[in-house]
C-alpha positions in Angstrom: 39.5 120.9 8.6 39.4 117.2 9.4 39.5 115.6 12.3 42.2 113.5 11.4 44.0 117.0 10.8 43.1 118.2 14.4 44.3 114.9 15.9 47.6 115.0 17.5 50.4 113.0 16.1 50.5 109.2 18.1 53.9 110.1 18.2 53.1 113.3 20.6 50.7 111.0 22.7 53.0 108.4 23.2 55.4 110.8 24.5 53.3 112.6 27.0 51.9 109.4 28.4 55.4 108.2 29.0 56.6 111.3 30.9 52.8 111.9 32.8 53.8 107.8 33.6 57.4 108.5 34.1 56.6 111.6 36.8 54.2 109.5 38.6 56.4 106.4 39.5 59.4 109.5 40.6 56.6 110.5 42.9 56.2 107.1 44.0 59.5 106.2 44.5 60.7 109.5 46.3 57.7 109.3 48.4 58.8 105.7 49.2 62.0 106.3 49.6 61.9 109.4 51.9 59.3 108.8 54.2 59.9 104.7 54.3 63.4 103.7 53.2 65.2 106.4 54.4 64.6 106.0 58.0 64.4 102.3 57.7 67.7 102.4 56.4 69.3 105.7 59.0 68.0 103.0 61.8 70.3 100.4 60.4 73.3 102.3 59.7 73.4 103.5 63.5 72.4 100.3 64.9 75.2 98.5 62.9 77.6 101.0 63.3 78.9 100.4 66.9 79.8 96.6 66.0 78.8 92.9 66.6 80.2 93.3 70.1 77.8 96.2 71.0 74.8 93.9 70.0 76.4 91.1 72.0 76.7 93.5 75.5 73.1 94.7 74.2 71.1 91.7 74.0 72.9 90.4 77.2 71.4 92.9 79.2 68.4 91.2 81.4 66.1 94.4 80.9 66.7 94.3 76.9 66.0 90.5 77.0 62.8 90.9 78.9 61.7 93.2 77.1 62.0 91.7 74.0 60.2 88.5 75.9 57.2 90.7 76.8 56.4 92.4 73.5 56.6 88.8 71.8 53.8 87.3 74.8 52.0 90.1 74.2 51.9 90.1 70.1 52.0 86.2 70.0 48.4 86.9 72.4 47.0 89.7 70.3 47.6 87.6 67.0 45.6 84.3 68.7 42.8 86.6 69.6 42.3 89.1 67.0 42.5 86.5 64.2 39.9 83.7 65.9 37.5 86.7 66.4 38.3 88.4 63.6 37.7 85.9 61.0 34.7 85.5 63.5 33.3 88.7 62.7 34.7 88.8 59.1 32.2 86.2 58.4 29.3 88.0 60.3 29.8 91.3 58.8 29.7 89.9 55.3 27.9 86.8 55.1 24.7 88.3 57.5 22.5 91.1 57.0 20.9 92.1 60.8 20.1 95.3 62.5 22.9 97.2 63.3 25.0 95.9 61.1 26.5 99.5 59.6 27.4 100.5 63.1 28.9 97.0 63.8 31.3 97.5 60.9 31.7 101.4 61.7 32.7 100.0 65.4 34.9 97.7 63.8 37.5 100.8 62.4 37.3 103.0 65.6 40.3 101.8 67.1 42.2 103.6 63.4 40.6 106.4 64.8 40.8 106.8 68.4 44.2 107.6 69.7 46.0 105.4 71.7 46.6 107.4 74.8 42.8 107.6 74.8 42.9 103.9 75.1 44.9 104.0 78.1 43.4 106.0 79.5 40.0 104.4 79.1 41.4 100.9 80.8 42.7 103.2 83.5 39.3 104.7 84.0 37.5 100.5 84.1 40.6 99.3 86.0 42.4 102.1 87.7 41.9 102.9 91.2 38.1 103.5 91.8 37.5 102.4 88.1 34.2 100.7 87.1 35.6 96.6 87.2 38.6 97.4 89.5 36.6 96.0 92.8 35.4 92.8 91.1 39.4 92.3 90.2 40.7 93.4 93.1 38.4 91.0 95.2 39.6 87.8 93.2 43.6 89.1 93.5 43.3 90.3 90.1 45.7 92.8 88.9 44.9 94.4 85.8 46.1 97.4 85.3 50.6 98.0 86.1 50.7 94.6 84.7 50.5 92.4 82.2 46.7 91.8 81.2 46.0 95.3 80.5 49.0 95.8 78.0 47.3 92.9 76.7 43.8 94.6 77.0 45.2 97.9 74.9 47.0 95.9 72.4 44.1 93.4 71.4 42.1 97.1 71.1 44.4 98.7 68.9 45.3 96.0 66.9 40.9 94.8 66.2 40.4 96.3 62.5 43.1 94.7 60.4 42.1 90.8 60.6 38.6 92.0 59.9 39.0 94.5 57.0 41.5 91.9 55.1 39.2 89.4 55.5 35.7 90.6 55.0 36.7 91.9 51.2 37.6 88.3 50.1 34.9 86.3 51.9 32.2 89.1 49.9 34.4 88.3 46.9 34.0 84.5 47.0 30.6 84.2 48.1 29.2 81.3 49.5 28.7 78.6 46.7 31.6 76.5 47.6 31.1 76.5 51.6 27.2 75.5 50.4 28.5 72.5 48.0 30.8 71.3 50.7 27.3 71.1 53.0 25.2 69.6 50.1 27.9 66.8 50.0 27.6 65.9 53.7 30.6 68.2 55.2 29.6 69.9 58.4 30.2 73.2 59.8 33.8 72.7 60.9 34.7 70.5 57.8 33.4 73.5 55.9 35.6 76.0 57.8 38.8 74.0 57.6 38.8 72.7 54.0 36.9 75.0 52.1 36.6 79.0 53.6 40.1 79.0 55.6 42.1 78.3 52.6 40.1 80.7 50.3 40.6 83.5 52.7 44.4 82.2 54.0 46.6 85.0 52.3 44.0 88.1 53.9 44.1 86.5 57.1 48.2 86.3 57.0 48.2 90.0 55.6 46.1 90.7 58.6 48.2 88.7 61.2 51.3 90.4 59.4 49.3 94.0 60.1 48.6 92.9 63.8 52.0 92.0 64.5 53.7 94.8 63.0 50.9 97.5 65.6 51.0 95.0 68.3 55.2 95.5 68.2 55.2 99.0 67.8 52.8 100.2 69.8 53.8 103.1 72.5 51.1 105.2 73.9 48.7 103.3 75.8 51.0 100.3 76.5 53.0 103.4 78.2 50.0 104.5 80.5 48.4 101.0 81.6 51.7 99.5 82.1 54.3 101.9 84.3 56.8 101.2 82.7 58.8 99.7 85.3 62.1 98.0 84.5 62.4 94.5 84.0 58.5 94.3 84.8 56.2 95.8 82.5 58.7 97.5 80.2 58.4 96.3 76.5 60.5 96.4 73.7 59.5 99.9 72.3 59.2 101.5 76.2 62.8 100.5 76.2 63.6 101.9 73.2 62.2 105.0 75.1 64.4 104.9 78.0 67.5 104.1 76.8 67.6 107.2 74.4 66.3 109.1 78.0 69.0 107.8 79.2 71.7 108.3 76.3 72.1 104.9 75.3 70.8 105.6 72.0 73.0 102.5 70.2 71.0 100.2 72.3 68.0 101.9 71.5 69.0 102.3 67.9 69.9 97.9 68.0 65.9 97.0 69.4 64.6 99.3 67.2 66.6 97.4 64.7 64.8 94.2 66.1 61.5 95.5 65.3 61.7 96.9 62.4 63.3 93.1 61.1 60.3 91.3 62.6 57.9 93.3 60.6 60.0 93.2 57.2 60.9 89.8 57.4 57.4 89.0 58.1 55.8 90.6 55.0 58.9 89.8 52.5 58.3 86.0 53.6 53.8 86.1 53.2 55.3 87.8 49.5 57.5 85.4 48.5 55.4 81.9 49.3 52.4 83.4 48.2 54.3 84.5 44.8 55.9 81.1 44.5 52.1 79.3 45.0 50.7 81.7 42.3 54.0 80.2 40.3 53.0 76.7 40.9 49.6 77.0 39.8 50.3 79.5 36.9 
């Protein structure tokens, strides 16, 4: 028997790989759908459902404003640091070869690991009562922990591997010919930075500011235990979101939730869309 006898008919092939193709993007899709879409879009409904004038007596509330206040100081913070330090370390980790350098970028995804009660309750162990810095602070009227700066502290912590791993992969991608033109032809350091490496690596670093912002909004668990949640004070957005549902006003809950959820959406859909119309441009 020949092979071409054996073989089975293109027609057969063509089929299978269209249904194995077909069952894999209903996979996709339902997997999107329920775990991502569906509550996205449950959140809505019930947010939008009590009316504009329920948003109104919402956002008018002082504890809902301040809140909302609080978690934007605390992400715009967290974005400033985690991307200058980030890109810092981006460029360490792959343009330098030194001693340590596998546990340096191992460090790097410990926060993905380590969960983040655990790191509040580490910054209450350094700045709690009897903790290892709290005399020096205390000494200089420094308060760290109940306060601001250590909802900073836990934020910047959580929110350290996404600038780095978005940027790292491109900068080992590009490699270093262009930065070591631009030095050949007189540019210094800076020059370098600005006009040659920050634009190659623009869209990671805006993936990983998107990523940042999106944790450094949503985060629950050790802004919960450093802060104390006290009204008006040290409550964020998503700690309000916890105590109005404690305290069965879920559509107000529901409506910041809402808030959130918009900041991170409209954040990605907007990196997508200028970054597809630039790849339109130059096409």
């Amino acid at each position: 028997m020949s092979a071409r006898e054996i073989r089975p008919p293109r027609t057969a092939e063509a089929t299978r790989r269209r249904l194995v193709h077909g069952g894999l993007t209903a996979v996709t899709v339902g997997y999107i759908g329920v775990l991502i879409l569906a509550p996205l879009l449950g959140i809505a409904v019930a947010a939008i459902k009590p009316g504009w004038r329920s948003w109104s007596a919402t956002l008018a509330q002082p504890d809902v404003r301040h809140a909302l206040v609080l978690t934007a100081v605390i992400t715009f913070e967290t974005v400033v640091v985690t991307s200058v330090l980030g890109v810092l370390v981006a460029m360490v980790l792959a343009r330098d070869r030194f001693p340590g350098r596998r546990l340096v970028s191992a460090l790097v995804d410990l926060p993905l690991a380590v969960s983040p009660v655990v790191v509040g309750l580490a910054a209450v162990l350094l700045f709690g009562t009897g903790g290892w810095f709290q005399p020096w602070f205390s000494a200089r009227g420094v308060q760290i922990l109940f306060a601001v700066p250590s909802m900073v502290l836990v934020t910047i912590f959580i929110s350290i591997p996404f600038v780095i791993r978005e940027v790292a992969p491109l900068l080992e991608e590009l490699g270093t010919e262009e930065e070591e033109a631009a030095r050949t032809l007189g540019a210094s350091w800076l020059q370098t930075f600005f006009r040659v490496t920050l634009p190659n690596i623009r869209w990671g670093l805006l993936y990983g500011i998107a990523l940042t912002t999106a944790r450094a909004v949503g985060e629950v668990g050790a802004v919960l235990i450093v802060s104390g949640s006290i009204a008006g004070q040290t409550e964020t957005a998503t700690l309000y979101i916890l105590r109005a549902f404690d305290e069965g006003k879920d559509p107000s809950g529901y409506m910041v939730a809402m808030i959130l959820a918009l900041v991170s959406i409209v954040l990605l859909a907007g990196i997508e869309i200028f970054k597809a119309r630039e790849e339109k441009e130059l096409a």
